[in-house]
C-alpha positions in Angstrom: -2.7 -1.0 13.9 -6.5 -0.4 14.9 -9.2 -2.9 13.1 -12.3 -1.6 12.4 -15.1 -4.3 13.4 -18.5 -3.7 12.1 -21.2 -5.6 13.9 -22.8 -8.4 11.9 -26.6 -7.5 10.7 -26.8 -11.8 11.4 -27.0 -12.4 7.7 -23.4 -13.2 6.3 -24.7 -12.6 2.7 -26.3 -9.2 3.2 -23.2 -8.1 5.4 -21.2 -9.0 1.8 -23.3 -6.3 0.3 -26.3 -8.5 -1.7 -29.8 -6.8 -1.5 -32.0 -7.7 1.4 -33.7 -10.6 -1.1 -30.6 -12.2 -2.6 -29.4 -12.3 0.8 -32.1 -14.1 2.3 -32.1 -16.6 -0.6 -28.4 -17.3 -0.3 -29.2 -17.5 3.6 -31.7 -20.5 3.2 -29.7 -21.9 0.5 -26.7 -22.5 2.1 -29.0 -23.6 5.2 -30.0 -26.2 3.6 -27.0 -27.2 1.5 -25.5 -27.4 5.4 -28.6 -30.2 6.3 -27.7 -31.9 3.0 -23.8 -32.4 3.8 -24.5 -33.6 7.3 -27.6 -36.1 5.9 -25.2 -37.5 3.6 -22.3 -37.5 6.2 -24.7 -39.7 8.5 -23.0 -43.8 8.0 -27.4 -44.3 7.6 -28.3 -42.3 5.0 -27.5 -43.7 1.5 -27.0 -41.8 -2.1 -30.7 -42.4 -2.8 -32.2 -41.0 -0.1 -29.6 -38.2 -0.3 -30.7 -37.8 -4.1 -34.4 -38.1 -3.0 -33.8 -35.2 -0.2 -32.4 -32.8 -3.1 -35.3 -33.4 -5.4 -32.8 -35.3 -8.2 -34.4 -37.8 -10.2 
């Protein structure tokens, strides 16, 4: 059985069907959640400044 493979547009979001906007806001959203996980994965960084980096009071 054949697959059909459609090339990726390079946005995961708008090749899920969201409008070009919602896309690019899930995009840089889960960009940044990505830098927030591997912060707070870093044995240096501590809850504060993990809280701090988010914005959370």
């Amino acid at each position: 059985m054949d697959a059909k493979i459609t090339p990726s547009s390079g946005n995961v979001f708008r090749d899920l069907g969201f409008d070009e906007a919602e896309a690019e806001h899930l995009r840089i959203r889960s960009t940044l959640m990505i830098a927030v996980r591997q912060a707070s994965n870093n044995t240096t960084a501590t809850r504060i400044t993990s809280r701090t980096f988010c914005l959370l009071p």
